[in-house]
Each structure stands twice: as C-alpha cells, then as structure tokens.
C-alpha positions as a LaTeX table, in Angstrom:
\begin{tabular}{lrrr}
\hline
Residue & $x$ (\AA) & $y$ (\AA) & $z$ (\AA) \\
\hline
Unk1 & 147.94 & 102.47 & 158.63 \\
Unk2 & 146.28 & 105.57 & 157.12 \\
Unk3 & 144.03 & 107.46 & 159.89 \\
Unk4 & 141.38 & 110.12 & 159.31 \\
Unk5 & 140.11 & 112.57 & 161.55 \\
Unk6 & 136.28 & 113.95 & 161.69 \\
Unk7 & 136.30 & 117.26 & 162.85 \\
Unk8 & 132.30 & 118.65 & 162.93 \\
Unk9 & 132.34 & 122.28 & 162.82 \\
Unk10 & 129.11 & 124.77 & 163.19 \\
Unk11 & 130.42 & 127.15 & 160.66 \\
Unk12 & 131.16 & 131.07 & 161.47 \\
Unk13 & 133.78 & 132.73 & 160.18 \\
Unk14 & 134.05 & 133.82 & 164.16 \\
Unk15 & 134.54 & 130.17 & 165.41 \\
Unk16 & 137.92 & 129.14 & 164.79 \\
Unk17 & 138.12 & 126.75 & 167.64 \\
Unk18 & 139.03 & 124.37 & 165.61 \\
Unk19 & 142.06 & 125.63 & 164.51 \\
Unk20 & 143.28 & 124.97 & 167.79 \\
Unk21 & 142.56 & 121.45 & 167.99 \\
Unk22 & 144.01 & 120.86 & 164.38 \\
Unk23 & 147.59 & 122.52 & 165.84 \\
Unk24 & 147.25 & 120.24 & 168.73 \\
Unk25 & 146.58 & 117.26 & 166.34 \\
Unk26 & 149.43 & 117.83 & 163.78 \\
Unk27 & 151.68 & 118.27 & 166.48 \\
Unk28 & 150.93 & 114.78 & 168.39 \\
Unk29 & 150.56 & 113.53 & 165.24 \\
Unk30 & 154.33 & 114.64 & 164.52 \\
Unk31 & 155.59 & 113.61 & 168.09 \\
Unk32 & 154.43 & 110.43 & 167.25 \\
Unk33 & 157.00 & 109.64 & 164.80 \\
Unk34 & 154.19 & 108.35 & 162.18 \\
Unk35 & 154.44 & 109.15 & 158.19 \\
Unk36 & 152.70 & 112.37 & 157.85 \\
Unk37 & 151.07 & 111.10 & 154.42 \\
Unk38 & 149.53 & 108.55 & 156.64 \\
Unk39 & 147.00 & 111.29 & 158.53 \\
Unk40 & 144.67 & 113.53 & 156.95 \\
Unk41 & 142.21 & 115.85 & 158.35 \\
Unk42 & 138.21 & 115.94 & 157.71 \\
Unk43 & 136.58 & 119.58 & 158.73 \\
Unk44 & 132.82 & 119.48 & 157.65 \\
Unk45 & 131.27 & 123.14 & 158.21 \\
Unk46 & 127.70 & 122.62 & 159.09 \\
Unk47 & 125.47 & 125.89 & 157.96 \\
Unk48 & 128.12 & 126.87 & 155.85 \\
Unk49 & 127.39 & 130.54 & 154.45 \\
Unk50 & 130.49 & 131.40 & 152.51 \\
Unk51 & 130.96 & 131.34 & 148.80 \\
Unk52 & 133.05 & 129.02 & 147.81 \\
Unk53 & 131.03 & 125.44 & 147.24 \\
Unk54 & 133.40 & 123.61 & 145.42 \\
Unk55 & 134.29 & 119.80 & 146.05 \\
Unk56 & 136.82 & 118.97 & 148.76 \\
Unk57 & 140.25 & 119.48 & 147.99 \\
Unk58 & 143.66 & 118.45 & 149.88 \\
Unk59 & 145.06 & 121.58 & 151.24 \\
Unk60 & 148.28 & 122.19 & 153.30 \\
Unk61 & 149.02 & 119.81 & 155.74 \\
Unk62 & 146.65 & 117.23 & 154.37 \\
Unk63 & 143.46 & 119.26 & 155.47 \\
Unk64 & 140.11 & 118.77 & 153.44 \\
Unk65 & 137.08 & 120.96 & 154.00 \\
Unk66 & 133.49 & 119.55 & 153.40 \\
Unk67 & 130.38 & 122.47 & 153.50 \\
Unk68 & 127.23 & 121.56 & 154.28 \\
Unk69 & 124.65 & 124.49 & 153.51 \\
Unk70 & 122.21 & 123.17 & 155.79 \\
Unk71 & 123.11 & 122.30 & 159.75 \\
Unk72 & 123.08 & 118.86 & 159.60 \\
Unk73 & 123.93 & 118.22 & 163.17 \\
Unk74 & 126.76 & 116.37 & 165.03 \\
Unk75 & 125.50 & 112.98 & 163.38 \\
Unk76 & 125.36 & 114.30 & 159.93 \\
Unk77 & 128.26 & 116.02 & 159.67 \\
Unk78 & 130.12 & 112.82 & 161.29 \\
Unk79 & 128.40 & 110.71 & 158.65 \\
Unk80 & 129.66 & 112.69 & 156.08 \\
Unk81 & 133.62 & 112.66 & 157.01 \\
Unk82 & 133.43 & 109.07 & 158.07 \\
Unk83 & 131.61 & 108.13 & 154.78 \\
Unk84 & 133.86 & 110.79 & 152.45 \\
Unk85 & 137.24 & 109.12 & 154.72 \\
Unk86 & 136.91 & 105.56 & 153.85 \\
Unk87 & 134.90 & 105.15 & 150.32 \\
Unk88 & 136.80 & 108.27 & 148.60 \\
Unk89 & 140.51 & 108.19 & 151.19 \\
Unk90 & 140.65 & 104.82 & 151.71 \\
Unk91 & 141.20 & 105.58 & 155.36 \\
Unk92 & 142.19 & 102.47 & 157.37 \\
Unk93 & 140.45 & 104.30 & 160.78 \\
Unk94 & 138.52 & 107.49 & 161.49 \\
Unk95 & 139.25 & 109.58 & 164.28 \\
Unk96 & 135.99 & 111.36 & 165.42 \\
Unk97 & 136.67 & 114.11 & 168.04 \\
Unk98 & 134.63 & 117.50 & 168.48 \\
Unk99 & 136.31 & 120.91 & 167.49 \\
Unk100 & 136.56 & 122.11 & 171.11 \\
Unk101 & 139.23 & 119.35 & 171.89 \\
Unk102 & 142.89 & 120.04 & 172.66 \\
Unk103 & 145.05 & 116.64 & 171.89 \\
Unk104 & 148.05 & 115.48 & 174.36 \\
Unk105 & 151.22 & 115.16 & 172.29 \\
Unk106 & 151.26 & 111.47 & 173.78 \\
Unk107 & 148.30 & 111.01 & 172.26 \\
Unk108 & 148.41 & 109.40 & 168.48 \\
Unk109 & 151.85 & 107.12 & 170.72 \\
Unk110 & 149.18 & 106.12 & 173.26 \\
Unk111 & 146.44 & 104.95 & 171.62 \\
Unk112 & 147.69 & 103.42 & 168.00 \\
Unk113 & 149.05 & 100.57 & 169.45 \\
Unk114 & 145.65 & 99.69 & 170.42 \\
Unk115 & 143.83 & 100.03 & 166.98 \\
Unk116 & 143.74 & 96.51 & 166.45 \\
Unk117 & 141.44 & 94.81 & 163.76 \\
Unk118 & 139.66 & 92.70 & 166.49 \\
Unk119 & 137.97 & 96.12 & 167.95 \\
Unk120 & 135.44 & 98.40 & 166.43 \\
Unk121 & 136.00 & 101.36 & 168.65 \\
Unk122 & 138.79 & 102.68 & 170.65 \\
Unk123 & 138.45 & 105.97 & 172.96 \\
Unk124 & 140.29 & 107.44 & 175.62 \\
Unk125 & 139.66 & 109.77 & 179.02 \\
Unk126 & 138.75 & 113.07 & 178.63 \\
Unk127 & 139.33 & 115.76 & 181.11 \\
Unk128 & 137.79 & 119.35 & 181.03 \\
Unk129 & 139.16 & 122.57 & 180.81 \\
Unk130 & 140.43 & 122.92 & 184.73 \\
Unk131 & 142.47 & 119.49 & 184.64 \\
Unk132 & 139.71 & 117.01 & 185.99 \\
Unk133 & 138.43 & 113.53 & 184.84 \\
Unk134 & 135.27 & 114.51 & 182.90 \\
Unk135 & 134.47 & 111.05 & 181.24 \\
Unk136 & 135.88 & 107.80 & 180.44 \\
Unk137 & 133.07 & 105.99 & 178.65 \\
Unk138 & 129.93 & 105.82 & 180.39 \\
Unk139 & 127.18 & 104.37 & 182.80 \\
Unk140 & 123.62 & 103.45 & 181.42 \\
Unk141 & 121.18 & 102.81 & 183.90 \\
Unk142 & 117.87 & 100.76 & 184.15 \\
Unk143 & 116.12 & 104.31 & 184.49 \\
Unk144 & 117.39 & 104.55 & 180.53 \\
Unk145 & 119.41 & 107.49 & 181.86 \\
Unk146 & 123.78 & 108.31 & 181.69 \\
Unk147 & 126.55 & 109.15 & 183.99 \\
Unk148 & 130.15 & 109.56 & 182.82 \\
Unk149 & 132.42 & 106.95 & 184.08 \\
Unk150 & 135.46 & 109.08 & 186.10 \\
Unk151 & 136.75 & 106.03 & 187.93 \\
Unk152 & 139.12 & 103.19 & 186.02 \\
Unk153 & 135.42 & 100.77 & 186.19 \\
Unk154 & 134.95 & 99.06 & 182.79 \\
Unk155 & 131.96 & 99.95 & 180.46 \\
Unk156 & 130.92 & 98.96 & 177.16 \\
Unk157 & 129.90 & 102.61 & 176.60 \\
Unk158 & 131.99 & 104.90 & 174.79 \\
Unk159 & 131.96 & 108.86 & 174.30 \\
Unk160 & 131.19 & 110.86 & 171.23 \\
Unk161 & 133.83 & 113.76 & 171.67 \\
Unk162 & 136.80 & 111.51 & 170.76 \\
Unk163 & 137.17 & 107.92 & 169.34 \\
Unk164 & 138.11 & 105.83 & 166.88 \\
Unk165 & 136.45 & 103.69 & 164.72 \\
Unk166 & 137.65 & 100.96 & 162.41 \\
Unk167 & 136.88 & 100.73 & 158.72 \\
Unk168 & 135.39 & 97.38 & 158.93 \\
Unk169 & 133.01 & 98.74 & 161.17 \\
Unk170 & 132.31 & 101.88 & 159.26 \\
Unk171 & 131.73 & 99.99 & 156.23 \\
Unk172 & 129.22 & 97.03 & 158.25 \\
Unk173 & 127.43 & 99.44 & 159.54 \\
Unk174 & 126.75 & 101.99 & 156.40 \\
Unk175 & 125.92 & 98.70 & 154.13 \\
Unk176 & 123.68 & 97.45 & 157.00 \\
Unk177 & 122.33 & 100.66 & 158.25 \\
Unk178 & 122.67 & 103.50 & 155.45 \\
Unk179 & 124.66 & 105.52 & 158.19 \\
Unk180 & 127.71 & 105.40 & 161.66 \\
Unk181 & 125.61 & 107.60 & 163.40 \\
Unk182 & 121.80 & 107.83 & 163.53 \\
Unk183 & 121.15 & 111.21 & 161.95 \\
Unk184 & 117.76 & 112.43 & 163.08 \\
Unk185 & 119.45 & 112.08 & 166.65 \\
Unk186 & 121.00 & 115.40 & 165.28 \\
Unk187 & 123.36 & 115.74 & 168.58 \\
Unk188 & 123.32 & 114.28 & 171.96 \\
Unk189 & 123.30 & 110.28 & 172.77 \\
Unk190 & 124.29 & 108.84 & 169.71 \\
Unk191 & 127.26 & 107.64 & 170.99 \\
Unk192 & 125.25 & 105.16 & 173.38 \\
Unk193 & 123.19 & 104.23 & 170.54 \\
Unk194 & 126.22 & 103.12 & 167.92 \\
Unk195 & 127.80 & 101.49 & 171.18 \\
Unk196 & 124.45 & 99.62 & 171.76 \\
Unk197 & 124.26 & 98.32 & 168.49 \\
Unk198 & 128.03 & 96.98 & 168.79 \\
Unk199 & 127.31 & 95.77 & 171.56 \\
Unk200 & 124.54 & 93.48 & 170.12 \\
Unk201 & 126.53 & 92.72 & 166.74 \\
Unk202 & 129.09 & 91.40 & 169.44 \\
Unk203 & 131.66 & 94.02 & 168.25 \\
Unk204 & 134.28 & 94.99 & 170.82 \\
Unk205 & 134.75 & 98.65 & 171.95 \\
Unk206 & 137.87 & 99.54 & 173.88 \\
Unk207 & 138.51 & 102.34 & 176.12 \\
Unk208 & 141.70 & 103.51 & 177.48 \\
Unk209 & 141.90 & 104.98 & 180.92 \\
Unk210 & 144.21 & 107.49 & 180.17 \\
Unk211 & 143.16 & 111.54 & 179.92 \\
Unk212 & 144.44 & 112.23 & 176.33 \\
Unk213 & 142.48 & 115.63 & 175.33 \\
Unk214 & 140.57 & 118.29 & 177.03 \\
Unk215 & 137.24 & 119.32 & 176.65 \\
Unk216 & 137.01 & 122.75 & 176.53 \\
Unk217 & 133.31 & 122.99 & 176.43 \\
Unk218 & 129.73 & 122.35 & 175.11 \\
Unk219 & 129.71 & 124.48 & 171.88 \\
Unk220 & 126.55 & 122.26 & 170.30 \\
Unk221 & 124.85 & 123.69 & 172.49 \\
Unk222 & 125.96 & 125.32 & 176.01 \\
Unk223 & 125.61 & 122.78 & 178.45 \\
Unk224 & 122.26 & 123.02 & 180.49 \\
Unk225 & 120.35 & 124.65 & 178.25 \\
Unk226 & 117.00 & 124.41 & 176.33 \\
Unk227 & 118.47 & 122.74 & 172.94 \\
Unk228 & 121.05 & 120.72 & 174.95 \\
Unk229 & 118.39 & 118.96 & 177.72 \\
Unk230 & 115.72 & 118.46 & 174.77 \\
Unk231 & 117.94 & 116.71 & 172.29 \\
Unk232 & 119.93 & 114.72 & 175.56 \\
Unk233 & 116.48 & 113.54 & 177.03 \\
Unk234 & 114.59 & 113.12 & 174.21 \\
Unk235 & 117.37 & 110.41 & 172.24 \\
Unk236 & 117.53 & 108.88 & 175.58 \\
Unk237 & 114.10 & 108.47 & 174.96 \\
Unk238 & 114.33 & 106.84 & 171.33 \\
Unk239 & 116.91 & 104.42 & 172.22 \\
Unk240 & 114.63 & 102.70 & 174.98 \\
Unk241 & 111.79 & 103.15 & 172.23 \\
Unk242 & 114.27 & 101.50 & 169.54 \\
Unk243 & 116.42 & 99.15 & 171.62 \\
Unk244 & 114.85 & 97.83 & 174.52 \\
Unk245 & 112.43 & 94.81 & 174.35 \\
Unk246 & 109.27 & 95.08 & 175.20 \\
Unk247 & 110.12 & 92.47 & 178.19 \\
Unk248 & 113.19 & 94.98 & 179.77 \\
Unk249 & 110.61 & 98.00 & 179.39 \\
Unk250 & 107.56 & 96.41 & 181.25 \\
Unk251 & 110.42 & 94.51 & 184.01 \\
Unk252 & 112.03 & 97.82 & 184.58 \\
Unk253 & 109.00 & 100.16 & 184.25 \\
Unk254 & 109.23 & 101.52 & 187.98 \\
Unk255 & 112.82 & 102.72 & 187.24 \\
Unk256 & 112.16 & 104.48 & 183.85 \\
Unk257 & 109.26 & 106.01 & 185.38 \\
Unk258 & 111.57 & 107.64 & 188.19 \\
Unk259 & 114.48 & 108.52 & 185.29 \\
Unk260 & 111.51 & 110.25 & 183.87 \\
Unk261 & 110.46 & 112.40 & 186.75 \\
Unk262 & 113.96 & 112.53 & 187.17 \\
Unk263 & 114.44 & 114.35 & 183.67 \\
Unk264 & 111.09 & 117.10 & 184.50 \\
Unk265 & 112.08 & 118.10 & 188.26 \\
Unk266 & 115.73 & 119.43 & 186.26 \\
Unk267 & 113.93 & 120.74 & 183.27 \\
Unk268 & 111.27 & 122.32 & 185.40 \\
Unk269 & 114.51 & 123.43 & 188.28 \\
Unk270 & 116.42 & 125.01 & 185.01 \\
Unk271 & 113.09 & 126.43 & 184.08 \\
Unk272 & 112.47 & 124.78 & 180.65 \\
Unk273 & 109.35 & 124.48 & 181.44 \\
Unk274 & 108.46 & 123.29 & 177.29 \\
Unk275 & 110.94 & 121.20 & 176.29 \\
Unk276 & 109.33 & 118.17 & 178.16 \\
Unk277 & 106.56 & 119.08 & 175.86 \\
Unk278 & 108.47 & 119.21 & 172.94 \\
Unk279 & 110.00 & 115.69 & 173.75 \\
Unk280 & 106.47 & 114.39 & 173.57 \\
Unk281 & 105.84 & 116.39 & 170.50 \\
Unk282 & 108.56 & 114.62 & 168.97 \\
Unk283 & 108.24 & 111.32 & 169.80 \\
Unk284 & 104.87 & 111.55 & 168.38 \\
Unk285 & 106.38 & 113.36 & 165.18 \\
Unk286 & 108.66 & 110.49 & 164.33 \\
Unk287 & 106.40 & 107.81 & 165.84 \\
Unk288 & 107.10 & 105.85 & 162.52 \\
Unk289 & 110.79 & 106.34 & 162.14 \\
Unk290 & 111.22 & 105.18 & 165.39 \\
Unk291 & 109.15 & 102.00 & 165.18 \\
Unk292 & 110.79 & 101.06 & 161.60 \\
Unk293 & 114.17 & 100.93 & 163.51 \\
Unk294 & 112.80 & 99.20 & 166.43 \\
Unk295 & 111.98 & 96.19 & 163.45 \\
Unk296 & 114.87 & 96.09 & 161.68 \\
Unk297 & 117.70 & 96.14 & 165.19 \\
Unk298 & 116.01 & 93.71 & 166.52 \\
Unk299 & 116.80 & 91.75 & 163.57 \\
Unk300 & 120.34 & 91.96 & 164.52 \\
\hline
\end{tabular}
C-alpha cells in the first residue's frame, strides 16, 4: 500500500516548520516497519517567490516539492498534492496533515490497520502544543455552527489538520466534482463540507480516538484574528447556503439566527468590527457560485 502525504506550506524561506513535521513523519514512518519506497512526501509552497520553477522532482528521502506562485489557500494547495499523488504517483491513500503538526512514532502502526477500502476517510485525535485533547472530529450544530469533539462521542465530522483519504474517494470526487476540497473556501471549514458530502454519497469516515500528533498552532492565520473569524464564519455560511434544504433552513431558522448573533457579539468582543461586513460582501460576491453548487449537491 503506497501512501502520500499533503503537506500545504505558505512559503518563506523563514518558515521551516515543516521540516519538523517531515522528521517526525519519516521517523514514524520508519518505526513502523513499512517499505520506505511505499511513502512519499507532497510539500506544495503556496506564494512561492524563489527561482527555481521547475516540475516536481523526487528528492532525498522520497520528498517532492510543488510551487505555486500565487497563494492558493489550504484547499488549493491540498487539491494540488492530492490530485499530483494519485493521477501522476499512483498513491493508494493521501495523508493530508498541516505543516505545524508533530507525528507520534506510533502513529503510521496505529492508524494503517484501519485504512480499509470500505472507508473514505480515516483521522485521528489531535492534541495541542501543552499535551491536551484539542479535537477529535467535530460537532455541527442546528445554529450551522462547530465545536471540536474532546470526549470519545462519535461524529461523522472529521478535521482538516490530519487525515486520510482513500484513492477511490479522491478519484469520485475529482471526476464528480473537478476538486477534494472546495477551493474558493480558501481555508477554514472545508473539512465539514467534504465530510458533508460523504456523508450524503453514504461514504464512511472513520475516526480514531487516539491523540497521534500535536498541533502546534494556527499558522493560516493566528487563531482569533480578522482573516481567521472571516474565512471560519463566512464558509460556515456557504455550506448552510449550499447544503441545507430549504425545509432544514426555514425549520431551524430561530437557531441559525442565534449562531448568527452568536458569530457578531465575538467579532464585535474581538473588535472586528468589518469582517461581518465583509461576510455579507462576499456572499453577495459569489452569490452565483454558491447557488450553482447548491443545484448540482443536491443532485447527489
């Protein structure tokens, strides 16, 4: 079984997080006992300003380095490993994890015996940088809003900074889709989105309640701030504008309205006073986009 991991990366030759979490990789990779031919690393640089353009190339320890000129966001840059991993490596799964992300060396022992064909999406528990349970999937909410999961409660919810994903399901959902992840999301929520549209396709996602990595932080965007809250609220937004029925919306109207006010009272507490404005803005903006999706996933 031939695994490929999706590392994102915001490019600066300062930011070399990521080396970290490659170390941490090879090394449960090695614990493991697995053929090292049989893992290969995906770093896509986002806003890449260096000089060298050329196509990807296998460098030591299996590594290959896409560059993106532009900053195509957590979703784009995800779509492009996942998409360069299994139509150009063959990959039989794609690990996605953020670059911030330190791996147990239990980790690849824990969780392969669980990449079964029957499941679309395996993840794991995540704890943060002082040791506790930050997330292990997560709760969606009638007011269309999250909570991690910290407790051993099941959810068909999984979470964006590490998991799996099969190559049947990569390769459903580009030909049905064009993408994994829904790219003008840019950051922020997608994972709820691709698990909502397993979840209607009837496609299992698995999530083991053991803390495999840490999280050592927000680098997106720091957590609680401007860019962070807009993006987070605003694709909360979209998927009740592409997802929910127009029944579910009207029956649970009273609670959306309160996640709403909800969503101000913090933005207006943290003092970001425009970005509620900006949601709007936005939603307007891709008023379109968002309605052509609505169509065709309800078609599912």
């Amino acid at each position: 079984m031939k695994i490929s991991v999706v590392i994102p990366v915001l490019y600066s030759p300062n930011n070399l997080v990521y080396e970290d979490a490659i170390k941490s990789i090879l090394s449960a990779w090695k614990k493991s006992g697995q053929k090292k031919n049989y893992l290969e690393i995906i770093v896509i640089f986002n806003q890449y300003s260096g000089k060298d353009l050329s196509l990807p190339k296998k460098t030591k320890n299996n590594i290959f380095y896409l560059k993106n000129r532009i900053n195509r966001g957590f979703t784009g840059a995800v779509n492009d490993g996942v998409f360069f991993s299994i139509y150009s490596r063959s990959a039989d799964w794609c690990l996605v994890t953020n670059d911030d992300v330190i791996f147990d060396e239990n980790f690849f022992s824990k969780m392969i015996p669980h990449l079964k064909m029957n499941k679309a999406v395996v993840s794991c528990g995540i704890r943060d940088k002082d040791g506790f349970i930050q997330s292990r999937g997560m709760k969606y909410f009638r007011s269309g809003l999250t909570k991690p999961l910290v407790g051993d409660e099941k959810t068909p919810y999984f979470v964006g900074t590490i998991f799996f994903v099969s190559k049947k399901t990569v390769l459903w959902s580009f030909n049905k889709f064009g993408f994994l992840l829904m790219e003008f999301f840019f950051a922020y929520a997608e994972d709820l989105e691709l698990s909502i549209r397993l979840k209607k396709a009837n496609r299992k996602i698995f999530i083991l309640k053991d803390d495999l990595i840490t999280h050592l932080g927000s680098l997106t965007a720091k957590r609680g701030s401007a860019k962070q809250l807009f993006w987070g609220y605003r694709n909360l937004i979209f998927i009740i504008l592409i997802h929910w029925s127009l029944f579910e919306i009207i029956l649970f109207s009273p609670f959306l309205l309160l996640g709403q006010l909800y969503s101000i009272a913090l933005l207006f507490k943290k003092g970001h006073f425009l970005v509620y404005p900006g949601i709007i803005w936005s939603i307007i903006k891709y008023r379109g986009v968002l309605f052509s999706y609505r169509r065709n996933f309800h078609r599912i």
